[in-house]
C-alpha positions as YAML, in Angstrom:
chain: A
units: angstrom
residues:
- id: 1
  name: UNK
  ca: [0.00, 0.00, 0.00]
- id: 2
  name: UNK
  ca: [1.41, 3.56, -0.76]
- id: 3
  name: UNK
  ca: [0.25, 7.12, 1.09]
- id: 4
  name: UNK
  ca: [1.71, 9.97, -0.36]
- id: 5
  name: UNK
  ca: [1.89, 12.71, 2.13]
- id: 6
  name: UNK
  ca: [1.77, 16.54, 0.94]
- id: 7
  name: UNK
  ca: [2.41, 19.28, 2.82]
- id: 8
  name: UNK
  ca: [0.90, 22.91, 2.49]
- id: 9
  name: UNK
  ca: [3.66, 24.67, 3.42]
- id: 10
  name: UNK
  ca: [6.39, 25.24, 1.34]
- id: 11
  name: UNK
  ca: [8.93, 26.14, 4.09]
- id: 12
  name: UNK
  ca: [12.08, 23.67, 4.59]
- id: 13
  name: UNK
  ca: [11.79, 23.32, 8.12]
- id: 14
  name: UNK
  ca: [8.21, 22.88, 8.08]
- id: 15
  name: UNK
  ca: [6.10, 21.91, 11.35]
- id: 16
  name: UNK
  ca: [3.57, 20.78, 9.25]
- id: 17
  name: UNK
  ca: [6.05, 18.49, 6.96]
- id: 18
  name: UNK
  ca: [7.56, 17.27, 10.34]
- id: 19
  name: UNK
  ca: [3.83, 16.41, 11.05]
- id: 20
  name: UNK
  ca: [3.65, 14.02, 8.64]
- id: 21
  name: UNK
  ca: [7.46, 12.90, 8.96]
- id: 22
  name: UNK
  ca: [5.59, 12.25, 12.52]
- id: 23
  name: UNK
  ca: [2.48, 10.58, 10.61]
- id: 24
  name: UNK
  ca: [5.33, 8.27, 8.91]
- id: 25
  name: UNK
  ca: [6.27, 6.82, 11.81]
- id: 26
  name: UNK
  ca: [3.08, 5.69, 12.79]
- id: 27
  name: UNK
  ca: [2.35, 3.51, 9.66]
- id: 28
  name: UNK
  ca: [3.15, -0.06, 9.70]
- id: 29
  name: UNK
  ca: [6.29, -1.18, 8.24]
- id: 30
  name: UNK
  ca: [4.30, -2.44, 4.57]
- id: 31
  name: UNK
  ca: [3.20, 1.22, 4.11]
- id: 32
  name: UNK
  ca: [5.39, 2.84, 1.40]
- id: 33
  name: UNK
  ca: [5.12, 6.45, 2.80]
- id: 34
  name: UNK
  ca: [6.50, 9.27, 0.28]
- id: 35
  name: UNK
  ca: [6.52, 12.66, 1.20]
- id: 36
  name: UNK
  ca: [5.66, 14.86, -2.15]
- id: 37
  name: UNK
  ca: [7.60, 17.61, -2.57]
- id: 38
  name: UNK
  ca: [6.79, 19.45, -5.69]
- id: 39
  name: UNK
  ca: [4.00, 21.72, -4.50]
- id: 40
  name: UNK
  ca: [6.08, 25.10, -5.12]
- id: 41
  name: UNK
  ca: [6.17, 24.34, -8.76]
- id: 42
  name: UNK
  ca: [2.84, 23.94, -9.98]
- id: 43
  name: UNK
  ca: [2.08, 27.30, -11.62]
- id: 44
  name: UNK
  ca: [-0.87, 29.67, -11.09]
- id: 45
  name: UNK
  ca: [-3.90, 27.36, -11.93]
- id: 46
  name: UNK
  ca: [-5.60, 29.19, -15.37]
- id: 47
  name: UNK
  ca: [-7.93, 27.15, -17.09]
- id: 48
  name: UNK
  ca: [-7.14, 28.29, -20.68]
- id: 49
  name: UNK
  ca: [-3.37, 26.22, -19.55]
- id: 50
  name: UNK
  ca: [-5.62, 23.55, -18.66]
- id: 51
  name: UNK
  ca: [-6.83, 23.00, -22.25]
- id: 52
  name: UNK
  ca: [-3.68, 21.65, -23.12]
- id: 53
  name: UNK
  ca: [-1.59, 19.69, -21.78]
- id: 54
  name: UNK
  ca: [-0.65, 20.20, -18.31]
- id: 55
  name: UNK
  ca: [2.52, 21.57, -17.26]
- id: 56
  name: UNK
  ca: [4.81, 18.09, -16.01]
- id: 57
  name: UNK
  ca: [4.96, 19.98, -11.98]
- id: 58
  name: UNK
  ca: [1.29, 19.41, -12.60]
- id: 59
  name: UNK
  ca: [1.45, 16.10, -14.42]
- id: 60
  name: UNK
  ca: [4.20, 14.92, -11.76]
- id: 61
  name: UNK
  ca: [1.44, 15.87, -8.84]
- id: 62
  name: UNK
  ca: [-1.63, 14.10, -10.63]
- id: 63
  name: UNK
  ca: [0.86, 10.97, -11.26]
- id: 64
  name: UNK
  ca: [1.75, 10.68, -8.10]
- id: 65
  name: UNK
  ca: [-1.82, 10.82, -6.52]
- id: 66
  name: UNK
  ca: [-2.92, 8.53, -8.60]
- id: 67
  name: UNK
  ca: [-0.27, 5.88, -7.64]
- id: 68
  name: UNK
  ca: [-0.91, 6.06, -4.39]
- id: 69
  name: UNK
  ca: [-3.69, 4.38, -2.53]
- id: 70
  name: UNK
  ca: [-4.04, 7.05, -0.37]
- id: 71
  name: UNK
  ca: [-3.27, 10.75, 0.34]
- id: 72
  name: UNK
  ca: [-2.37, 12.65, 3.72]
- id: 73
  name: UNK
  ca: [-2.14, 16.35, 3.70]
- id: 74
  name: UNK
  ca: [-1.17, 18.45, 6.64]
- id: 75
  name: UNK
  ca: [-1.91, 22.15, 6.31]
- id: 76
  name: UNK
  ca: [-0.89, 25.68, 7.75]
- id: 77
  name: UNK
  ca: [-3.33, 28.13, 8.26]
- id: 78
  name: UNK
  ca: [-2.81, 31.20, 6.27]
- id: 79
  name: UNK
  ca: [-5.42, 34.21, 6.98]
- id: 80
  name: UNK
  ca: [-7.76, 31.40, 8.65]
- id: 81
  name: UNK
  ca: [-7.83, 29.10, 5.38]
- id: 82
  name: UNK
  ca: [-5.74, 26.87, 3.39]
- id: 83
  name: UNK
  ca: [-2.57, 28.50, 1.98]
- id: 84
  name: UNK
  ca: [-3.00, 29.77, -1.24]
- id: 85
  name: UNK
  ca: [-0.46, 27.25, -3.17]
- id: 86
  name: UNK
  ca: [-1.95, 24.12, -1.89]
- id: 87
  name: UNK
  ca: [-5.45, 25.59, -2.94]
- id: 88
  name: UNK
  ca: [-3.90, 26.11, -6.29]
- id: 89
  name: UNK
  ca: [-2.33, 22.72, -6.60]
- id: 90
  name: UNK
  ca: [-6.06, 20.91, -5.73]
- id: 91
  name: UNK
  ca: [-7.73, 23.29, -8.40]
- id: 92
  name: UNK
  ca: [-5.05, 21.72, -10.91]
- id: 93
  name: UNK
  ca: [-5.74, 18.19, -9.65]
- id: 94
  name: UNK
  ca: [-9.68, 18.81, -9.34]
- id: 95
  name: UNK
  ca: [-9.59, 18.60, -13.54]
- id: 96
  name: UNK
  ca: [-11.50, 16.89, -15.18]
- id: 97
  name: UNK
  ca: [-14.10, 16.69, -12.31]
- id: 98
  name: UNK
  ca: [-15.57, 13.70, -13.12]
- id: 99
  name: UNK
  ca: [-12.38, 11.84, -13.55]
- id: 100
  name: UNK
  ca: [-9.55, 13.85, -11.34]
- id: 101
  name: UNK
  ca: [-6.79, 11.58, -9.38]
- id: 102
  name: UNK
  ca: [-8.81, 12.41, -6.18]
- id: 103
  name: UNK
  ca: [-11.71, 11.32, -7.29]
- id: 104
  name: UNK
  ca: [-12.71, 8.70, -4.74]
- id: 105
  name: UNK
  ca: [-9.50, 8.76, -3.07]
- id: 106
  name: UNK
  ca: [-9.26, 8.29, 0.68]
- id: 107
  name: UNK
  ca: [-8.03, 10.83, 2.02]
- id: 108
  name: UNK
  ca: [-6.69, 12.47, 5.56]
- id: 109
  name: UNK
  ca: [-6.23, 16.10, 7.06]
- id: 110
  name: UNK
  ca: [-4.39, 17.18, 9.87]
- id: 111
  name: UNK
  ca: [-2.41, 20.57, 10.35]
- id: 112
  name: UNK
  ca: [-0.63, 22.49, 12.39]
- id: 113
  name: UNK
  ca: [0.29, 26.18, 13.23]
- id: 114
  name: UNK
  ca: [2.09, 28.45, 15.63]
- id: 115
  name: UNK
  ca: [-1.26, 30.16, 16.57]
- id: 116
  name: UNK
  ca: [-3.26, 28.25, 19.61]
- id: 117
  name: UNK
  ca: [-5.39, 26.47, 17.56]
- id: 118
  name: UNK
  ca: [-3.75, 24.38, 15.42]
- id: 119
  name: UNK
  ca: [-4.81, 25.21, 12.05]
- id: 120
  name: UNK
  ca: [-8.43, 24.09, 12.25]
- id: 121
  name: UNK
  ca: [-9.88, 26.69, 10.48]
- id: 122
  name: UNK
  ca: [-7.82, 25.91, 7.34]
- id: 123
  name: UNK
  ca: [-8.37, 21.58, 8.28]
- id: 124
  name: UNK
  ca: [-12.31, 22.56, 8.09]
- id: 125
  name: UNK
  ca: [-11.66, 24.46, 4.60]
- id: 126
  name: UNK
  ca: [-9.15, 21.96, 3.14]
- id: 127
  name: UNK
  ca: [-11.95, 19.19, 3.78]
- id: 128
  name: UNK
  ca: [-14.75, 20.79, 2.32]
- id: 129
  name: UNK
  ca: [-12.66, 21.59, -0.89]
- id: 130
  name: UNK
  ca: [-11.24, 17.72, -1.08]
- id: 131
  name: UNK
  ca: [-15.12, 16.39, -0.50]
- id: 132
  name: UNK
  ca: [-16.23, 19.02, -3.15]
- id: 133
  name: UNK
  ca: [-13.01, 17.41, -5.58]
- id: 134
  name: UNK
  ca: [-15.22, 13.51, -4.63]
- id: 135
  name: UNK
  ca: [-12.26, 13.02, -2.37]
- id: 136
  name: UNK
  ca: [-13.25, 10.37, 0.07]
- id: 137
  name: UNK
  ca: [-12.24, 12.26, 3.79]
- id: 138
  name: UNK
  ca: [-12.00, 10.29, 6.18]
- id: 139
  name: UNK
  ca: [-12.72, 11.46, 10.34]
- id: 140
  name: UNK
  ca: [-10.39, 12.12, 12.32]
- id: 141
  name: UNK
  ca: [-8.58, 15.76, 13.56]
- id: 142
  name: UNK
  ca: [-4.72, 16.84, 14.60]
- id: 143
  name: UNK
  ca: [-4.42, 20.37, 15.65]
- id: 144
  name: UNK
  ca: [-1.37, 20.78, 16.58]
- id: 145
  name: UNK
  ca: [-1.21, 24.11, 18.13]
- id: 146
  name: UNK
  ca: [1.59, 26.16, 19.22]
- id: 147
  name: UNK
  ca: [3.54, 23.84, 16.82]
- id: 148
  name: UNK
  ca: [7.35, 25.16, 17.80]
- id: 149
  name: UNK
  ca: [7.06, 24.14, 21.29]
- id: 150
  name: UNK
  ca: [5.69, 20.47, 19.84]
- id: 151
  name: UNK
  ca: [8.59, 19.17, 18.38]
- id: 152
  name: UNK
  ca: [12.02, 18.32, 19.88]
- id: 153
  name: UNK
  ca: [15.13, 19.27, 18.03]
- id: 154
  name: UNK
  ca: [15.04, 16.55, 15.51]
- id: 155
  name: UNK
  ca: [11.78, 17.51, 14.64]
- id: 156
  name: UNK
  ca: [9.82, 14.54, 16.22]
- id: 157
  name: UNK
  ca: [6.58, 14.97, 17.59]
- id: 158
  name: UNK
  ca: [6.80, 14.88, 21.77]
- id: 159
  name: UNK
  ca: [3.15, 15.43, 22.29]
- id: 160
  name: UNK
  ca: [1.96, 12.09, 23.53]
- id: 161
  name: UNK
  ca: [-1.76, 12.75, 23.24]
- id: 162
  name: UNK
  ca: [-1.47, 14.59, 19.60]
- id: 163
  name: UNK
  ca: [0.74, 11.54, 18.80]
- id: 164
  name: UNK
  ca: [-2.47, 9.35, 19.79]
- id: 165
  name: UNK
  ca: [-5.00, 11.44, 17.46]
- id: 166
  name: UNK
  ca: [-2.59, 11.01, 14.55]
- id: 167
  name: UNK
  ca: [-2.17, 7.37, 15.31]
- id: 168
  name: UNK
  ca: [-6.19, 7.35, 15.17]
- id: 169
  name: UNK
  ca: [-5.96, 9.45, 11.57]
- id: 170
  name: UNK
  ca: [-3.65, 7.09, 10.13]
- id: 171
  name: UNK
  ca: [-5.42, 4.06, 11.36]
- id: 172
  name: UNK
  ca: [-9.03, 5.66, 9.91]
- id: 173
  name: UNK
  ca: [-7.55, 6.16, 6.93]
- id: 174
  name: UNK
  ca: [-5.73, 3.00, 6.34]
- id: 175
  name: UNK
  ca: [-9.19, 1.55, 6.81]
- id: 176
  name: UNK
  ca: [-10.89, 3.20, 4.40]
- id: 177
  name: UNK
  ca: [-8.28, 2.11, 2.20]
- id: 178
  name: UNK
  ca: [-9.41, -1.39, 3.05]
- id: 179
  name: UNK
  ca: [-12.57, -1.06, 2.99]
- id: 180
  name: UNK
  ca: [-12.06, 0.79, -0.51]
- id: 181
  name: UNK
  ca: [-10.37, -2.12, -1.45]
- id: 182
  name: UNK
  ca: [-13.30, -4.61, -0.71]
- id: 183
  name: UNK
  ca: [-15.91, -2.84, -2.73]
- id: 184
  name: UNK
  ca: [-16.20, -4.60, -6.17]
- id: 185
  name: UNK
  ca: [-15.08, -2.41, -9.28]
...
């Protein structure tokens, strides 16, 4: 089984790409994890671009969600919604509607921020836009608030109890996977 994890934030040190280094952990050992990394180079969705074909940062994103079985996002919170780059990235991906890579995908969100709240504002937004997409989201919540003081050094995740809800998020969305997998085609 392969989750691809993307992050929407596009900063190197990250605390919401060391969430889902954190979410990696937490998969068992036959989960082929990949962190995608190319979300800074899909370009300004316009539709009349969409017409032709796509530009390969936005072919490389659609090929890579629809390898995997799975997606994870973790997302900032930028003005109290979803930062403007991973919006643009699911508007590229949301095309054609009826048969986009998400399209019946499971799918997870869980976020963090430096504010107290943990990006749920954005988590809330980022879910209705994947259900409107016919992503399949599954429950489940991380807010991890205050996010500097939540990971050590090496950018591991100390919080015990947030460790617990993301266990929970990864284990609802591995069975959806499965469950996904049991429906007939």
């Amino acid at each position: 089984m392969k989750v691809l994890g993307i992050s929407g934030s596009l900063r190197p040190d990250s605390y919401n790409t060391k969430l889902l280094r954190a979410a990696e952990e937490l998969f068992p050992p036959e989960v082929d994890f990949v962190l995608y990394q190319g979300v800074k180079a899909v370009p300004p969705y316009d539709e009349g671009d969409d017409l032709q074909i796509a530009p390969m940062s936005v072919a490389a994103l659609r090929s890579a969600i629809g390898e995997a079985d799975a997606v994870l996002f973790a997302t900032p919170e930028y003005n109290a919604s979803i930062p403007g780059s991973l919006k643009n990235a699911l508007d590229w991906i949301s095309r054609p509607l009826a048969t986009n890579t998400l399209r019946n995908k499971p799918v997870a969100v869980v976020g963090a921020s430096t504010g107290a709240f943990g990006a749920v504002w954005a988590q809330a937004d980022l879910r209705k836009v994947l259900g409107a997409i016919g992503a399949r989201v599954v429950e489940g919540e991380v807010a991890v608030g205050h996010a500097p003081t939540r990971f050590d050094e090496t950018g591991r995740l100390e919080d015990e109890s947030l460790r617990e809800q993301l266990q929970e998020t990864v284990d609802a969305l591995l069975a959806e996977v499965e469950a996904r997998a049991l429906v007939p085609a």
